[in-house]
C-alpha positions, 0 to 999 in steps of 0.5 A, a space after each residue: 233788522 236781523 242783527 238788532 235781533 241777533 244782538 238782542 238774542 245774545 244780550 239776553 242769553 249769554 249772560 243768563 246761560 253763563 250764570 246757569 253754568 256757573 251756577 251748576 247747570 247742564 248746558 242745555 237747562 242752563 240755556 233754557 233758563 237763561 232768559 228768565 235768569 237774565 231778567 231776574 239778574 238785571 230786573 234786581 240789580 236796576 232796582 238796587 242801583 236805584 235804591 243806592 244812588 247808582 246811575 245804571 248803565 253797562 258798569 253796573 250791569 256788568 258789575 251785576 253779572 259778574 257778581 251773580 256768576 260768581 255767587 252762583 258759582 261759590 253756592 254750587 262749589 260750597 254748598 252740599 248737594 241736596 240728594 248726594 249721600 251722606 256719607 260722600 
C-alpha cells in the first residue's frame, strides 16, 4: 500500500515540479505547484488526445509532458520579465 502511495506521489509531482522549473520557478513554488500543473497538463492533453483521434495512454501522456516542459521553458527563455528594467 505504501509504495502504490509513493508511486502515486511521484507521478503526479515529478512531472509537474519538472514543467515548474522549466518554466522558471524556484524549486520549492515549483513543488507546491506541481499538482495542479500536473492535472491542468494531463486533464488537457487527455481532452486534445480525445478530440484528435489519438487512444491515450503513456506516449501521449509523454508526449504531452514533454511539450509542456519544453513550452515552459522557450516562454521563460524568450519572453521578457514583466518587472525587469527597461533598459536591461
Amino acid at each position: 500500500m505504501f509504495l502504490a502511495a509513493v508511486v502515486t506521489a511521484l507521478l503526479l509531482f515529478v512531472p509537474g515540479a519538472v514543467v515548474g522549473v522549466a518554466a522558471g520557478l524556484r524549486p520549492m513554488p515549483a513543488l507546491a505547484a506541481a499538482g495542479p500543473v500536473a492535472v491542468g497538463v494531463t486533464g488537457f492533453a487527455a481532452w486534445a488526445a480525445g478530440a484528435l483521434d489519438v487512444r491515450w495512454g503513456w506516449g501521449p501522456a509523454v508526449v504531452a509532458w514533454a511539450g509542456a516542459a519544453a513550452l515552459g521553458y522557450l516562454l521563460h527563455r524568450f519572453l521578457p520579465r514583466a518587472n525587469a528594467p527597461a533598459d536591461a
